[in-house]
C-alpha positions as CSV (number, residue, x, y, z in Angstrom):
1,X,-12.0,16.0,1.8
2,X,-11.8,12.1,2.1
3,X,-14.2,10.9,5.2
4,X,-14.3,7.8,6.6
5,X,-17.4,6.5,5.2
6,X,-15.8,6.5,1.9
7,X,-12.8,4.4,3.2
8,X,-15.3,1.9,4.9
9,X,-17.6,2.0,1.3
10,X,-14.4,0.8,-0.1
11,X,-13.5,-1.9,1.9
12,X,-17.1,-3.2,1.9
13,X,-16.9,-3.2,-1.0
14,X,-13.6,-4.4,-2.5
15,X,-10.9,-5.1,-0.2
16,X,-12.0,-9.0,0.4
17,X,-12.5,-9.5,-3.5
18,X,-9.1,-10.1,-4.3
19,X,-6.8,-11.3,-1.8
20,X,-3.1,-10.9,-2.4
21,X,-0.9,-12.5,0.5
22,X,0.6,-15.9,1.2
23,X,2.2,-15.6,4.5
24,X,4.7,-17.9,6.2
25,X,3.8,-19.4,9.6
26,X,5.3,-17.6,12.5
27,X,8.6,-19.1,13.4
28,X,9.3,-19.0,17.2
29,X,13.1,-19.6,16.3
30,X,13.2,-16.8,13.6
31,X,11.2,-14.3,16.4
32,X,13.7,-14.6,18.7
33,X,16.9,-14.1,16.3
34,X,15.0,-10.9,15.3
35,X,13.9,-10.4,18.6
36,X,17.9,-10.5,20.2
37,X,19.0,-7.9,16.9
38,X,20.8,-4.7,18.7
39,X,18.6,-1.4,18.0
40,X,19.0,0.3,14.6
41,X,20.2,-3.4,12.9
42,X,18.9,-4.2,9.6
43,X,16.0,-6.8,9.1
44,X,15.8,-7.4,5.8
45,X,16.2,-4.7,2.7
46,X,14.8,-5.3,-1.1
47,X,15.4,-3.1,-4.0
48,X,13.1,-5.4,-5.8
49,X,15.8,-6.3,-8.6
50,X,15.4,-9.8,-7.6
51,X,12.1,-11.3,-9.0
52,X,12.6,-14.4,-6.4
53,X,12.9,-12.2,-3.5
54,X,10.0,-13.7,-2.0
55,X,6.8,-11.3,-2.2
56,X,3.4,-12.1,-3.9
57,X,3.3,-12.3,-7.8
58,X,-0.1,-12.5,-9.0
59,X,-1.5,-11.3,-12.3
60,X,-5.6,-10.8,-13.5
61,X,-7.2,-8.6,-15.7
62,X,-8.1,-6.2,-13.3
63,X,-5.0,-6.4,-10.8
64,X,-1.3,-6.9,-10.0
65,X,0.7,-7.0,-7.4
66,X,4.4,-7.8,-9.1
67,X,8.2,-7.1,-9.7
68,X,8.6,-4.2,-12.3
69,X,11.5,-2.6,-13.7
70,X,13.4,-3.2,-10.7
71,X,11.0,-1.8,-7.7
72,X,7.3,-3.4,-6.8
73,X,4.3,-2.7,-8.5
74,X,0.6,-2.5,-7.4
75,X,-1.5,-1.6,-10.1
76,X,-5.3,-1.4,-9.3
77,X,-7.9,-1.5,-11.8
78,X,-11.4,-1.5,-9.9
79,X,-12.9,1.0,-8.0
80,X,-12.9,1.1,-4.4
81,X,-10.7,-2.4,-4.4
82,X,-7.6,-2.5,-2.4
83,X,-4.2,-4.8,-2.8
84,X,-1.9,-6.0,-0.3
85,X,1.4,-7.8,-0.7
86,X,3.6,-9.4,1.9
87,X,6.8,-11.2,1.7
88,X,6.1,-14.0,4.1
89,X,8.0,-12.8,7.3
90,X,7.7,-12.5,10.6
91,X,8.5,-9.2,12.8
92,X,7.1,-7.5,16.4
93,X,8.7,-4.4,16.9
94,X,10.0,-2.7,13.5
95,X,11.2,0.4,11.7
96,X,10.2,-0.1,7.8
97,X,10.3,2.7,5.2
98,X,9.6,2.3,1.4
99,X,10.5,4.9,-1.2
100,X,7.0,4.9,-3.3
101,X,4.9,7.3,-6.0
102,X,1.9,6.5,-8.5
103,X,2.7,5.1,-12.1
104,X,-0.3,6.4,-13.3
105,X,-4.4,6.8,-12.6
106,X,-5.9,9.3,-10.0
107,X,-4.5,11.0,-7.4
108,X,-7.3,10.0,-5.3
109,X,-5.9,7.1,-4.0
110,X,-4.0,5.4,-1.5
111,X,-1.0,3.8,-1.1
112,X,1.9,2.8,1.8
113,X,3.0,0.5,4.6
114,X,1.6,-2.8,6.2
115,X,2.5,-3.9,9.8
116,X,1.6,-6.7,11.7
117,X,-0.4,-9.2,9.6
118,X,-1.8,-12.6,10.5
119,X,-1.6,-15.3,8.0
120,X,-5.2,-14.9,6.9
121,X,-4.2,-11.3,5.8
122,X,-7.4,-9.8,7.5
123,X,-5.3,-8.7,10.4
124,X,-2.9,-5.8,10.9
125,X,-2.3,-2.2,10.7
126,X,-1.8,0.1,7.9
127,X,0.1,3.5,7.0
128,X,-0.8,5.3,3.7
129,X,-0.8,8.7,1.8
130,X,-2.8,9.7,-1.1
131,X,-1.5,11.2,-4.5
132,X,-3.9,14.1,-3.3
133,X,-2.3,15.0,-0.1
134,X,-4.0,12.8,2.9
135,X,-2.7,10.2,5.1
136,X,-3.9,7.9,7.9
137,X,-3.4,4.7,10.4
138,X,-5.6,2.6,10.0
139,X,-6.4,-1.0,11.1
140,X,-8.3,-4.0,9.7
141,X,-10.0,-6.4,11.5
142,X,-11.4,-9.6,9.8
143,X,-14.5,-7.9,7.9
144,X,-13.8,-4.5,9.6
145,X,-11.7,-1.3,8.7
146,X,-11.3,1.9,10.6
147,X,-8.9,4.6,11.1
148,X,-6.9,5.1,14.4
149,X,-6.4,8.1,16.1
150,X,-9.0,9.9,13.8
151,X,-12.2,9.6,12.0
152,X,-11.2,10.8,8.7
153,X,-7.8,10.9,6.1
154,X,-6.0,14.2,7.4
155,X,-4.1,16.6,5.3
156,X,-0.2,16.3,5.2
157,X,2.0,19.2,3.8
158,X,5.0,16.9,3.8
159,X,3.1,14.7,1.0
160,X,4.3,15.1,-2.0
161,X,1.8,15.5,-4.9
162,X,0.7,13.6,-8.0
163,X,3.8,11.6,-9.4
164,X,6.5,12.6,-6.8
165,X,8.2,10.0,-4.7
166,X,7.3,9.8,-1.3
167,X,9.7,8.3,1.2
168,X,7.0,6.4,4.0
169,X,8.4,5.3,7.4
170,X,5.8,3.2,10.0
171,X,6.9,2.5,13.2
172,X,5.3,-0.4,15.2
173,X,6.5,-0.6,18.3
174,X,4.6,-2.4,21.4
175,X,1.0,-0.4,21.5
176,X,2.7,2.2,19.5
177,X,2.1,3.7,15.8
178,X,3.8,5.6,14.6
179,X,3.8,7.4,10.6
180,X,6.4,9.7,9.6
181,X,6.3,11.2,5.5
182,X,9.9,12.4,3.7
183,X,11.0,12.9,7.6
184,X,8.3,14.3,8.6
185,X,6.0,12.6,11.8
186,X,2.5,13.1,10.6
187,X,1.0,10.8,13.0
188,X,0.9,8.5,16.5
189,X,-1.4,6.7,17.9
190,X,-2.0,3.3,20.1
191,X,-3.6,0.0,19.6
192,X,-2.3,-3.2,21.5
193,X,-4.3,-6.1,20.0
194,X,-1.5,-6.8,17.4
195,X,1.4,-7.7,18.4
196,X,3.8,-9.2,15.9
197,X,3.2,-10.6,11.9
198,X,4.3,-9.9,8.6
199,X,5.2,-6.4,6.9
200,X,3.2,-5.4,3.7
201,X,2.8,-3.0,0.8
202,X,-0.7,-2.2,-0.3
203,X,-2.7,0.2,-2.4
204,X,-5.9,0.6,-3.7
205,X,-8.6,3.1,-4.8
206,X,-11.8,4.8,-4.3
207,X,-14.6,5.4,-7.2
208,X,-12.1,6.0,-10.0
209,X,-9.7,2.6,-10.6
210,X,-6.5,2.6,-12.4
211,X,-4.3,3.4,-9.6
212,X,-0.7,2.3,-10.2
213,X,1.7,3.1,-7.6
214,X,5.6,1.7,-7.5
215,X,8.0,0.9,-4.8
216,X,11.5,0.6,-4.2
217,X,14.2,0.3,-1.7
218,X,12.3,-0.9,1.3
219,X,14.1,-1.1,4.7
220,X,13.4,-2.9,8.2
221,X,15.1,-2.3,11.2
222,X,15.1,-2.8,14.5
223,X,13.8,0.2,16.4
């Protein structure tokens, strides 16, 4: 069972080592437009075909967050290391969902949705699902990480294993969180201190690296 102390272990240890995430200054203008949009309307959509759609490319020996074969990649090669990529935007209250599965490396992983970050990228909330079968909320705070609404990664049925695709939806709507899993709501819980930011895609892994996880057809809408 995945605790909590291995999701802090890895955060001490690798989630501030490689930082993936130019962000755009919040627009006041652009907040308002989105701000005015009728429920349900769409925000922004990428199928990832187009290489200058606007998220992070960046390439090492060890990590990559880039366009690939027409969806996102995020491709982890260090243990307990996690990657984040944004696409410089700027959002309160959202609906997003991603269609995602793992390339290749463990199962015990993680992988999903970002909500909410500052321009720093140490800032925001976080919905994701492991290749094994767990899922959380999360939030990180400057050098800090926990989970909301529990101490530990829960079991989902809805998840589906190994390689499958996994459709992820994150609702962030005033204090609330909200984490639904191919239609399925696995989780909700409350936090307040965030309140608009960017959207994000991250993954990363725990003692084993390798973890390559693919996504495609993101939505956001207003909720």
């Amino acid at each position: 069972m995945k605790i909590f102390s291995e999701i802090v272990q890895r955060f001490q240890s690798g989630l501030l080592l490689v930082m993936v995430g130019m962000l755009l200054a919040a627009c006041t203008d652009t907040q308002t437009i989105v701000d005015r949009q009728p429920s349900g309307a769409l925000l922004f959509r990428d199928d990832f075909s187009d290489p200058t759609s606007g998220w992070d490319r960046v390439t090492s020996q060890d990590a990559e967050t880039n366009y690939y074969d027409s969806t996102y990649r995020i491709w982890v090669n260090e243990p307990y290391t996690d990657l984040w990529a944004n696409p410089g935007l700027q959002f309160s209250d959202v609906s997003l969902q991603v269609e995602a599965s793992k390339l290749g490396g463990p199962d015990d992983n993680l992988y999903g949705l970002i909500c909410r970050s500052d321009q720093s990228g140490k800032h925001y909330y976080y919905f994701v699902i492991s290749s094994d079968g767990y899922y959380g909320i999360g939030k990180v705070a400057g050098e800090d990480q926990y989970l909301l609404g529990s101490d530990k990664l829960l079991p989902g049925e809805a998840i589906q294993l190994g390689s499958q695709m996994n459709l992820l939806r994150a609702e962030c709507i005033d204090d609330r969180l909200t984490f639904f899993v191919n239609g399925q709501k696995l989780a909700e819980t409350r936090d307040g201190e965030y309140l608009n930011g960017d959207i994000g895609l991250t993954a990363g892994s725990f003692g084993q690296p390798g973890v390559d996880i693919r996504f495609d057809n993101l939505l956001v809408r207003k909720p």
